[in-house]
Backbone atoms as SQL, in Angstrom:
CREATE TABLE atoms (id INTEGER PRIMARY KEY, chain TEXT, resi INTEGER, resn TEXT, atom TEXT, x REAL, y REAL, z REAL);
INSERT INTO atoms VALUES
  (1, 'A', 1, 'UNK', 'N', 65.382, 118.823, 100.110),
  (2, 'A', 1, 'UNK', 'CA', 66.655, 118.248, 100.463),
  (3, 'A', 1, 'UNK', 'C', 67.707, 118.816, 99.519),
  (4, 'A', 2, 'UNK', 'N', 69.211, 119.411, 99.932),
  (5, 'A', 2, 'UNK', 'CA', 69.564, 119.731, 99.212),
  (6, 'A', 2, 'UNK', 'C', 70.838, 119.010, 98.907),
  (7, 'A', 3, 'UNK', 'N', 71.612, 118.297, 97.973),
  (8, 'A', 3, 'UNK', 'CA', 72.260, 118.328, 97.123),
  (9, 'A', 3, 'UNK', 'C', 73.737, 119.022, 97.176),
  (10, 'A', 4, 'UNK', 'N', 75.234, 117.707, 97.612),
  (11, 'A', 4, 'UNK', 'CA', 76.324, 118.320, 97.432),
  (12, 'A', 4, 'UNK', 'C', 76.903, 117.767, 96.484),
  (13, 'A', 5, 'UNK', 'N', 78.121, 118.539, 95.540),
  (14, 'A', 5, 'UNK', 'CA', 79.105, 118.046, 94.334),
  (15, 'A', 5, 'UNK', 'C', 79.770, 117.066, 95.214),
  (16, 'A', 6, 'UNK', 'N', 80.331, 116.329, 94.716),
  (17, 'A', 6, 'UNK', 'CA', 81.324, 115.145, 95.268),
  (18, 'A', 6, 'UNK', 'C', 82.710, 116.289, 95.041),
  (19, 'A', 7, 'UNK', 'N', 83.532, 116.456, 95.747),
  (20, 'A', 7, 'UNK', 'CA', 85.040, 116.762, 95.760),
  (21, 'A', 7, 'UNK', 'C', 85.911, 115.811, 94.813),
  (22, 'A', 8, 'UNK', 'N', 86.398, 116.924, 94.098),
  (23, 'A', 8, 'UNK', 'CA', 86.712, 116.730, 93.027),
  (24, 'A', 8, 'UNK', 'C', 88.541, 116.655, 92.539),
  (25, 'A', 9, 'UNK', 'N', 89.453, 115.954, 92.029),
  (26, 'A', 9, 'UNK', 'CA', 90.666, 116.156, 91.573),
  (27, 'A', 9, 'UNK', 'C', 90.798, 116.760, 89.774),
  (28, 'A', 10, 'UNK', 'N', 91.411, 117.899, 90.632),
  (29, 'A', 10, 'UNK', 'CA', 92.017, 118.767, 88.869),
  (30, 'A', 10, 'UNK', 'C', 93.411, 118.725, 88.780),
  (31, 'A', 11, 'UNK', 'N', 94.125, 117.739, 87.751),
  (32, 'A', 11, 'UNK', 'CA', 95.922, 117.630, 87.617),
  (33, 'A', 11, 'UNK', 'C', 96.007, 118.926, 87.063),
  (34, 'A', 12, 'UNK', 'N', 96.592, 119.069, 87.592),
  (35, 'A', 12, 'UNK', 'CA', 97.408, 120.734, 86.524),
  (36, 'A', 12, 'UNK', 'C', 98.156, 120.734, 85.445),
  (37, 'A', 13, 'UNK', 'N', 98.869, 118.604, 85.590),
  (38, 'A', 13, 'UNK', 'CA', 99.588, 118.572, 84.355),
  (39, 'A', 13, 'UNK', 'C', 98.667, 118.108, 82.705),
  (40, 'A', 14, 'UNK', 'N', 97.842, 117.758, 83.312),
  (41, 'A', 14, 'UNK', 'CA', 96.515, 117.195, 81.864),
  (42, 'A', 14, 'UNK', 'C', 95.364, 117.990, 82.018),
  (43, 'A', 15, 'UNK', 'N', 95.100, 118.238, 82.900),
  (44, 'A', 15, 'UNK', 'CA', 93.525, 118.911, 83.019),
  (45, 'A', 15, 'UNK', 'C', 92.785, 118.251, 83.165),
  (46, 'A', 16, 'UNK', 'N', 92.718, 116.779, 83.456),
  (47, 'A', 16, 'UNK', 'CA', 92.179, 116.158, 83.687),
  (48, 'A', 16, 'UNK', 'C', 90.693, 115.905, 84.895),
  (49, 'A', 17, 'UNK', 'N', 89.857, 116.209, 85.094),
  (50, 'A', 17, 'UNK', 'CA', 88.739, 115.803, 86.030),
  (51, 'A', 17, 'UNK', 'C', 88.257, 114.862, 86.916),
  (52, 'A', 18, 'UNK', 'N', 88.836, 114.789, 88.013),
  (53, 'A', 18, 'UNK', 'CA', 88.112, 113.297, 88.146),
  (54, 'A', 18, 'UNK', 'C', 87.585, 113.511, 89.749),
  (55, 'A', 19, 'UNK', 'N', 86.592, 112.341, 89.972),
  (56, 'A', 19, 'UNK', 'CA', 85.634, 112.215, 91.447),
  (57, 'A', 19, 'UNK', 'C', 87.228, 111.681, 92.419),
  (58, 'A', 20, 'UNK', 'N', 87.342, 112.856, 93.371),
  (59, 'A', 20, 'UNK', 'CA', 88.762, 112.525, 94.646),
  (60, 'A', 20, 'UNK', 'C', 88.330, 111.088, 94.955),
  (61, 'A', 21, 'UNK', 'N', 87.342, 110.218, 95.176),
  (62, 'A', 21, 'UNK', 'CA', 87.008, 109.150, 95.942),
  (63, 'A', 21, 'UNK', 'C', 87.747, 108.172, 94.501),
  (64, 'A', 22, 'UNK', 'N', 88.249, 108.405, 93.365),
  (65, 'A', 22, 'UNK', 'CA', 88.250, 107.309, 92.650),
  (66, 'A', 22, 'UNK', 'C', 89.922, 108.221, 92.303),
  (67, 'A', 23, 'UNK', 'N', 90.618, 108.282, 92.522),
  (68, 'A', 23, 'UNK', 'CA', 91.859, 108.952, 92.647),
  (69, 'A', 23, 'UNK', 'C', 92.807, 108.361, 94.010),
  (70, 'A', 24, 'UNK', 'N', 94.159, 107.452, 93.159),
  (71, 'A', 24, 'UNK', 'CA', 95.057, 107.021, 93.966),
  (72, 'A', 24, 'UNK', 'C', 95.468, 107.481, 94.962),
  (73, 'A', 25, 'UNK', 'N', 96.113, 106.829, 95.739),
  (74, 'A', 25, 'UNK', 'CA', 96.957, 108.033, 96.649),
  (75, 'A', 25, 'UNK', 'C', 98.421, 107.067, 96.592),
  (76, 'A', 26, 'UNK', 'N', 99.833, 107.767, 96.651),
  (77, 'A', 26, 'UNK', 'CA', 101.091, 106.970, 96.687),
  (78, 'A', 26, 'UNK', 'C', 100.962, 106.671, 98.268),
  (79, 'A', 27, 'UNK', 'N', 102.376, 106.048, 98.557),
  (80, 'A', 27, 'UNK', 'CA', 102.331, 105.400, 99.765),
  (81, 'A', 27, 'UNK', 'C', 102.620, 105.991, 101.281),
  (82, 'A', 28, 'UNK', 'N', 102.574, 108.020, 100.444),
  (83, 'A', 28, 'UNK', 'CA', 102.402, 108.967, 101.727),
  (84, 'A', 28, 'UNK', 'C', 101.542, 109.721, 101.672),
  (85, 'A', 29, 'UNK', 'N', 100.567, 109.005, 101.221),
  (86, 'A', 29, 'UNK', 'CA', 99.323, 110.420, 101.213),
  (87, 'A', 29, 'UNK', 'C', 99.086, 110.916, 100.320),
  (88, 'A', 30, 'UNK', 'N', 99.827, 111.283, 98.684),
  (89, 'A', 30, 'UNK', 'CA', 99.490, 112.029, 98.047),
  (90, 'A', 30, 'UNK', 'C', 98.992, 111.574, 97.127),
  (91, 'A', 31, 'UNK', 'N', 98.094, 112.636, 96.605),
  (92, 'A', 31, 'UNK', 'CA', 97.313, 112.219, 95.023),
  (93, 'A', 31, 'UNK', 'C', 98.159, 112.210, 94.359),
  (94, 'A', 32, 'UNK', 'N', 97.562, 110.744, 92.963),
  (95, 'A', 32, 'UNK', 'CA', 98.461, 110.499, 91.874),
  (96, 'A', 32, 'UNK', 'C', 97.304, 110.198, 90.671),
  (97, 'A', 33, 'UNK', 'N', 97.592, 111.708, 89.591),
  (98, 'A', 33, 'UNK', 'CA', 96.248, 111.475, 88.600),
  (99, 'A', 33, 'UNK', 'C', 96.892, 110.379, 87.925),
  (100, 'A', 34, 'UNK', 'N', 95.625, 109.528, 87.552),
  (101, 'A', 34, 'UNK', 'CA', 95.334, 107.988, 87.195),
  (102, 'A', 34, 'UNK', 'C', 95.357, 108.359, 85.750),
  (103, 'A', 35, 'UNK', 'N', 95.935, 109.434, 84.692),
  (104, 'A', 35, 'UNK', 'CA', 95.875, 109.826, 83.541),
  (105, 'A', 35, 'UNK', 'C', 97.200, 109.868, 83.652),
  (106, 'A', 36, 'UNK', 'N', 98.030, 110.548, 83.933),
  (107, 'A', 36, 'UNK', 'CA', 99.078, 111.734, 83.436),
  (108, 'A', 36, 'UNK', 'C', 100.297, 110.857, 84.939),
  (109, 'A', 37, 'UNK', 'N', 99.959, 110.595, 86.063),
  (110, 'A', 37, 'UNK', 'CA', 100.804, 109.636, 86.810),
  (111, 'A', 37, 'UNK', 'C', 101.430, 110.860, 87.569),
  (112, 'A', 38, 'UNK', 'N', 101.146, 112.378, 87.228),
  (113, 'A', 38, 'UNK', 'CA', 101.219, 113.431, 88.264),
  (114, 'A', 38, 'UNK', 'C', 101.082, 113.512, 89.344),
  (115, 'A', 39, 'UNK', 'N', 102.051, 113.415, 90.551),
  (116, 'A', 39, 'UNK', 'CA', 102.031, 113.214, 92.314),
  (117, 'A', 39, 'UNK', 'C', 102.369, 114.778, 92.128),
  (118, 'A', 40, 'UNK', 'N', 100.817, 114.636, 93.307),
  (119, 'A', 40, 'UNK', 'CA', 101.016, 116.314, 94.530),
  (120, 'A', 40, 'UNK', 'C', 101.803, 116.510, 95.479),
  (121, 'A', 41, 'UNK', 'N', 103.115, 116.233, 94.933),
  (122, 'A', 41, 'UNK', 'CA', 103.596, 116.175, 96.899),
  (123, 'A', 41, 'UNK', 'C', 104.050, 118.177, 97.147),
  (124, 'A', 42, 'UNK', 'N', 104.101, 117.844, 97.928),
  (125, 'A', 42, 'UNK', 'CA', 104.401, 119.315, 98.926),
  (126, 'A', 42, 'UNK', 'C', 105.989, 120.183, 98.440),
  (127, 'A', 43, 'UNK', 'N', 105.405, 121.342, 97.816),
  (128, 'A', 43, 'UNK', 'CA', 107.066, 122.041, 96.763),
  (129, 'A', 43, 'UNK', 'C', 108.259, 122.197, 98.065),
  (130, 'A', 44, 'UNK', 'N', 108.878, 122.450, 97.608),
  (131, 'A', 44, 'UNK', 'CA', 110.169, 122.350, 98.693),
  (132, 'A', 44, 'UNK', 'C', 110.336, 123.799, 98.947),
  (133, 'A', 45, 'UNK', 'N', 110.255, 124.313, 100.198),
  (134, 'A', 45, 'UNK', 'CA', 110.388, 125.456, 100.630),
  (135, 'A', 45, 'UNK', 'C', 111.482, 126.386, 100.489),
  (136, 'A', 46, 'UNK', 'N', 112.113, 127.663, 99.416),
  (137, 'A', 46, 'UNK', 'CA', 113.384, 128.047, 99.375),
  (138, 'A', 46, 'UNK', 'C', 113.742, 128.369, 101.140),
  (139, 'A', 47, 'UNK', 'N', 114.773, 128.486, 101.645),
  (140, 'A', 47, 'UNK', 'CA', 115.625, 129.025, 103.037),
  (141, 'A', 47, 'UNK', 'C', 115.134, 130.276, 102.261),
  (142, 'A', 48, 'UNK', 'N', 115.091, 131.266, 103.726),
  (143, 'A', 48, 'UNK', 'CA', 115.153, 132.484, 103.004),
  (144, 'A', 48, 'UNK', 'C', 116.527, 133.533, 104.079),
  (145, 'A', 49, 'UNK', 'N', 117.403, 132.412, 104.314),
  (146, 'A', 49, 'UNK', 'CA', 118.442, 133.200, 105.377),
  (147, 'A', 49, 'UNK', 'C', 119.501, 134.174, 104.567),
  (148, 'A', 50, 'UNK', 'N', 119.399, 133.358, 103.302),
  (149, 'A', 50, 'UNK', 'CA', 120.632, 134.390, 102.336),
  (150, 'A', 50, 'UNK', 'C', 120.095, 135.532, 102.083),
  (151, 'A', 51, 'UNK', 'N', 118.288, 135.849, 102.201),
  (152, 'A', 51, 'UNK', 'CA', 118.131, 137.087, 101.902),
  (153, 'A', 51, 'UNK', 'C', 118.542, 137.930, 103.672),
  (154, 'A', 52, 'UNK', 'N', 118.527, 137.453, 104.890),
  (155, 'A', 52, 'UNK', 'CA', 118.511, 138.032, 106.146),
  (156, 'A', 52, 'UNK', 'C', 119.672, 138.682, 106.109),
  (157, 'A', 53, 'UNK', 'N', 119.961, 139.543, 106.769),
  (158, 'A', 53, 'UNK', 'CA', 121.330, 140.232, 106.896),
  (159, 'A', 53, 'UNK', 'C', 121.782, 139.489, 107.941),
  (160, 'A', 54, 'UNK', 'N', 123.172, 139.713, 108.400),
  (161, 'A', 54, 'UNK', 'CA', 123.919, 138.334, 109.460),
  (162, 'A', 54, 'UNK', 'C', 123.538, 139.319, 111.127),
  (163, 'A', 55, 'UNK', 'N', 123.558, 138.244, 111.832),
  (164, 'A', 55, 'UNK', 'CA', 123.158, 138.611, 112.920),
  (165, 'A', 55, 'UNK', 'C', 124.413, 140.129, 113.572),
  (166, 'A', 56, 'UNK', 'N', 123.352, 141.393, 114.621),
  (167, 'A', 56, 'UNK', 'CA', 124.124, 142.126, 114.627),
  (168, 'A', 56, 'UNK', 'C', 124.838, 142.915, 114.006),
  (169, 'A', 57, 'UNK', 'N', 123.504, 143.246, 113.071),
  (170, 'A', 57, 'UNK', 'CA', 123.400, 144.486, 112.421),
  (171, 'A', 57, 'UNK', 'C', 122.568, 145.299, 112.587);
């Protein structure tokens, strides 16, 4: 019989370790390490229209 790791949470801000099943979540879903109070939420995407040249060129 073989044997899986439990899925695991790594904060990036402590380094912290911990089993995902014993790791908060805030009140949209995201992990919040139970050390350091670090939320994963989703980075904010730059626009990238200022790099586009304007239409009709």
């Amino acid at each position: 019989m073989s044997t899986e790791n439990a899925a695991t949470f790594d904060c990036p801000d402590c380094d912290v370790r911990a089993p995902s099943t014993s790791v908060p979540y805030d009140s949209l879903g995201y992990v919040v390490c139970p050390v350091c109070g670090y939320a994963a939420t989703p980075a904010l995407e730059r626009s990238s229209s200022a790099e586009r040249s304007p239409a009709g060129d």
